[in-house]
Residue frames relative to the residue before (quaternion, step in Angstrom):
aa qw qx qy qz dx dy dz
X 1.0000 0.0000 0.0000 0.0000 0.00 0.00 0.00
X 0.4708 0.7482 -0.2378 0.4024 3.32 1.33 -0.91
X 0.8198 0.2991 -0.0669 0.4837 3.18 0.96 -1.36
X 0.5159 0.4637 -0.4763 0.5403 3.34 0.87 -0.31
X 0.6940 0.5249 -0.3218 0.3731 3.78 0.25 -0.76
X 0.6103 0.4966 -0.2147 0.5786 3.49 1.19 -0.73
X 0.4961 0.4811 -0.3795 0.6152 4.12 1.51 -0.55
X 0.8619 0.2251 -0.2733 0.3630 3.25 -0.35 -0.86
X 0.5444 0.4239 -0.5418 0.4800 3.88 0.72 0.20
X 0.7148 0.3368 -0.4567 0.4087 3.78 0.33 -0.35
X 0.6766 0.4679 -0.4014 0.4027 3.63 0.66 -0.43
X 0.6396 0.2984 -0.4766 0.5241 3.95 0.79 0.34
X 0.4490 0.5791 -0.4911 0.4709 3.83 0.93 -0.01
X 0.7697 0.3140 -0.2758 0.4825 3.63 0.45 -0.70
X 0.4018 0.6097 -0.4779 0.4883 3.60 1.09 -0.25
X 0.7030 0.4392 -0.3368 0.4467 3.48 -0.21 -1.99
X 0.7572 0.3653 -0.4196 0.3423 3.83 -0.04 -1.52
X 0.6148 0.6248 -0.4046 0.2608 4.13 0.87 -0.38
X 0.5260 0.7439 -0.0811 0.4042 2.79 2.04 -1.02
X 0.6092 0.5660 -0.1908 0.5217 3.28 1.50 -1.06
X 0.5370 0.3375 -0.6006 0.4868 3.78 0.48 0.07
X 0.6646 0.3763 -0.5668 0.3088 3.93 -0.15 -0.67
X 0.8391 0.3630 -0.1372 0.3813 3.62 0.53 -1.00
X 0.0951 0.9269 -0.3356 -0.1385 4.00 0.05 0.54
X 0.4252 -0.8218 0.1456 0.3503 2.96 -0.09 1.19
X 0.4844 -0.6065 0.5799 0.2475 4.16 -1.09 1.20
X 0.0989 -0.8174 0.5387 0.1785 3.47 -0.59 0.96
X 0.7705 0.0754 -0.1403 0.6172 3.59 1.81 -0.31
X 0.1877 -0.7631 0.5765 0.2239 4.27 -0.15 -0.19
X 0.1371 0.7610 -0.6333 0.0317 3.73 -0.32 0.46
X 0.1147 0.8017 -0.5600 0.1748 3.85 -0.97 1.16
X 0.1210 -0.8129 0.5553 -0.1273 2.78 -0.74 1.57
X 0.0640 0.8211 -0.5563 -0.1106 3.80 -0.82 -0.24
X 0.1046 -0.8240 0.5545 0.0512 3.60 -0.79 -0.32
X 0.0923 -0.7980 0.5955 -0.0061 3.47 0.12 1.58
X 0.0158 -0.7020 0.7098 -0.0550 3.76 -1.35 0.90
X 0.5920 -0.4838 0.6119 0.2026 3.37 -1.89 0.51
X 0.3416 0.8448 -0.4088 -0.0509 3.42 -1.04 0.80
X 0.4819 -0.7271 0.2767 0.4032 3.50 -0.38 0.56
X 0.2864 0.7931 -0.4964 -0.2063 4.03 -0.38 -0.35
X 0.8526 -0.4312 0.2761 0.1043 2.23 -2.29 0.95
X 0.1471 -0.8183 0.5311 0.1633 3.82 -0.35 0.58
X 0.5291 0.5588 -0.3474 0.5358 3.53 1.98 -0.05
X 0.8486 0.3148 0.0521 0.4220 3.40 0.35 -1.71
X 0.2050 -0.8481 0.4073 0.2697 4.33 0.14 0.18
X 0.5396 -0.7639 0.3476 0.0677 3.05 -0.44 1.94
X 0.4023 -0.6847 0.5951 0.1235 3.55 -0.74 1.27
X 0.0563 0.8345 -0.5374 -0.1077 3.56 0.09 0.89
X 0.5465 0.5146 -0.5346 0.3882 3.84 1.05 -0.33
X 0.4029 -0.6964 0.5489 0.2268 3.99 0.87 -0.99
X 0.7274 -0.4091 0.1338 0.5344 3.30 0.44 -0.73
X 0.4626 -0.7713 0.4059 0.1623 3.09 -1.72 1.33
X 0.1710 0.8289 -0.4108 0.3391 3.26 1.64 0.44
X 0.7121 0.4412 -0.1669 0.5200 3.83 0.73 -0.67
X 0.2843 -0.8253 0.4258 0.2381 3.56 1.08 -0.67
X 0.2402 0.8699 -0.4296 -0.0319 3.51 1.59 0.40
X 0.3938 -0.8163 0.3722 0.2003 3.50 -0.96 0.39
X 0.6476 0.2582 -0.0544 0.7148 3.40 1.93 0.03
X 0.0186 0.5960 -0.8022 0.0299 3.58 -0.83 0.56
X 0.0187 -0.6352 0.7666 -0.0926 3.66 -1.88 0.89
X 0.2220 -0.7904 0.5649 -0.0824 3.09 -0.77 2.07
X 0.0172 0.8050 -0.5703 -0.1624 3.46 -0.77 0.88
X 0.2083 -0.7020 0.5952 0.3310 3.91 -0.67 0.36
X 0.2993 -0.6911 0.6557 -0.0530 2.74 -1.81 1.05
X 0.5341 0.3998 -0.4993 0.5528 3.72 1.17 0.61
X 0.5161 -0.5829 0.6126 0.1363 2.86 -1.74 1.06
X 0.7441 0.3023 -0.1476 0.5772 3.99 0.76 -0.37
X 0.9204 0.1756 -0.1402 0.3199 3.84 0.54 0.58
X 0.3868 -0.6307 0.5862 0.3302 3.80 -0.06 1.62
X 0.4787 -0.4118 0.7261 0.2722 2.80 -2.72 0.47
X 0.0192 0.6580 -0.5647 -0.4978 3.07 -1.50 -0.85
X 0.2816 -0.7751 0.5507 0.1285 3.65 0.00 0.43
X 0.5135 0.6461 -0.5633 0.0389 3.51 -1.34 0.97
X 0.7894 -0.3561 0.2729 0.4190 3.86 -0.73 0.06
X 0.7749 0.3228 -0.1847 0.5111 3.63 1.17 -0.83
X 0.5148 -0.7928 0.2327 0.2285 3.41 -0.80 0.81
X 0.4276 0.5984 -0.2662 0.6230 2.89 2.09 0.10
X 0.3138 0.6145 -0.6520 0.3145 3.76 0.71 0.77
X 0.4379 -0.7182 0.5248 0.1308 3.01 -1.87 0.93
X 0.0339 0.6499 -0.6391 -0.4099 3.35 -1.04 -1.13
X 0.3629 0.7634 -0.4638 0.2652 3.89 0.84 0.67
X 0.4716 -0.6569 0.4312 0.4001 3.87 0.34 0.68
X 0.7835 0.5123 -0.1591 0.3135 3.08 0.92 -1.98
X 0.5077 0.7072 -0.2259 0.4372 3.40 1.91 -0.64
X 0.2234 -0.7904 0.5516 0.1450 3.51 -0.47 1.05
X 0.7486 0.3786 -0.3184 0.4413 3.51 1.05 0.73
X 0.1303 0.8070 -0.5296 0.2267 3.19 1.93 0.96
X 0.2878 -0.7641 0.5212 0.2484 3.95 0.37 -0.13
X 0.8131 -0.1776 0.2333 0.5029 3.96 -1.16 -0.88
X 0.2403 -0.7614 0.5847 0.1439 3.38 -0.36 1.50
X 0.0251 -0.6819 0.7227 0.1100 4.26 -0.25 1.11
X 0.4771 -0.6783 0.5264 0.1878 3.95 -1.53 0.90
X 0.3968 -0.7951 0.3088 0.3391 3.47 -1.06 -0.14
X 0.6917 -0.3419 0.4223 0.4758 3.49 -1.30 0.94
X 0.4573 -0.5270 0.7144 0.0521 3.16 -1.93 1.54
X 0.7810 -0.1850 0.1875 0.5663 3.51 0.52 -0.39
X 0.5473 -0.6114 0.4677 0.3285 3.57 -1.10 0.68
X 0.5377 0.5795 -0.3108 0.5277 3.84 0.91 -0.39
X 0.8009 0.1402 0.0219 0.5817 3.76 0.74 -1.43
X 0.0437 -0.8192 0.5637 -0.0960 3.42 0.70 1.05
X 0.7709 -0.3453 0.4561 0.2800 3.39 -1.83 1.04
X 0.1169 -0.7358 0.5453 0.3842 4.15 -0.45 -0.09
X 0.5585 -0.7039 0.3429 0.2740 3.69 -1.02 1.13
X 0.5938 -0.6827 0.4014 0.1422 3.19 -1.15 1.13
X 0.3261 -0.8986 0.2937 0.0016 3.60 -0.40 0.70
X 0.2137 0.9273 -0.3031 0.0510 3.56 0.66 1.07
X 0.2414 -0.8087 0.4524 0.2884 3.51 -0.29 0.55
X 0.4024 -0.7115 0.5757 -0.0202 3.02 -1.53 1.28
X 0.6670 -0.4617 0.4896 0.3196 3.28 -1.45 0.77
X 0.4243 -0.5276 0.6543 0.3370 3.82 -0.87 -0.08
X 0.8689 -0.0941 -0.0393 0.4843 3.86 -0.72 0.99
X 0.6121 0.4579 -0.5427 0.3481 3.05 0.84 1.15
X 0.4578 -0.7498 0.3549 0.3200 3.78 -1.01 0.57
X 0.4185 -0.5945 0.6687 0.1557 3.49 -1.47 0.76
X 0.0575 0.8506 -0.5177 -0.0719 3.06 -1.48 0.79
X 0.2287 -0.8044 0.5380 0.1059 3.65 -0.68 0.26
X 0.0935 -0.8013 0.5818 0.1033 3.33 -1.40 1.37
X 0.3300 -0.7501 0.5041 0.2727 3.69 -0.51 0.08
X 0.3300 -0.7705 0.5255 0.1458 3.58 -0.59 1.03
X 0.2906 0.7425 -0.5431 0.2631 3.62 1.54 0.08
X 0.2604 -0.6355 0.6588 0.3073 3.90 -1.45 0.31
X 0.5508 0.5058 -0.5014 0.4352 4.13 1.10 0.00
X 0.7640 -0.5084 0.2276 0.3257 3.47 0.60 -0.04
X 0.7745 -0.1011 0.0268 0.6239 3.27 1.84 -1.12
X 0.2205 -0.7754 0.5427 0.2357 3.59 -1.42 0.21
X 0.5584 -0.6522 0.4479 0.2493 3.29 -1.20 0.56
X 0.0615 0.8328 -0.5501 -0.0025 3.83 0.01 0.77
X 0.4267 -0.5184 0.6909 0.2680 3.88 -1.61 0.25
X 0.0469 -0.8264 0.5517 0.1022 3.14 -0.79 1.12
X 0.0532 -0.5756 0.7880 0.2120 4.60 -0.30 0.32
X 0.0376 -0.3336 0.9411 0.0400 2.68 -2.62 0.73
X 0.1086 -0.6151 0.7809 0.0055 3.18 -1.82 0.95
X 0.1192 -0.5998 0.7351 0.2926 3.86 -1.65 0.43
């Protein structure tokens, strides 16, 4: 009896350990984020992470002008020029500042920078910025 009992604890021990590639095991989870108001630039392409000092891993950009797309991408040469083959992530505009577009979500190298241009002809737009680590 001994032994059958002593089979079947090692044969679900080795089960469980096969099991562990689907599932690995988190030994701590730490998350943080930090959501701010900003303006961007329709002149100059806005740094929306700010600073790579944190190492965020997601930035999520909502526009808040009712009359002008972002474009939003990783290289600072993003456009908002149709004709521009580096016009980057085309974010739409806000139905209304109250009932805003929901914000778009991209993940980001750790210490690299995100930018954002504003296709506005007044100069800027008013966007919700998340940073997540």
């Amino acid at each position: 009896m001994r032994g059958l009992i002593f089979v079947v604890s090692v044969l679900l021990a080795s089960a469980a350990q096969a099991l562990d590639f689907a599932q690995p095991v988190l030994l701590g989870v730490t998350s943080t984020m930090t959501v701010s108001a900003m303006s961007i630039s329709n002149v100059t392409p806005t740094d929306v992470i700010v600073s790579t000092a944190p190492l965020y891993r997601q930035v999520c950009v909502q526009n808040l002008d009712t009359t002008a797309f972002l474009a939003c991408g990783e290289s600072i040469s993003v456009s908002t020029q149709s004709a521009s083959s580096l016009m980057g992530v085309y974010l739409t505009t806000a139905t209304a500042v109250s009932y805003a577009v929901p914000s778009d979500c991209f993940e980001v190298v750790p210490g690299k920078r995100f930018y954002c241009l504003s296709a506005s002809a007044t100069g800027t737009s008013r966007a919700v910025i998340i940073r997540k680590r």
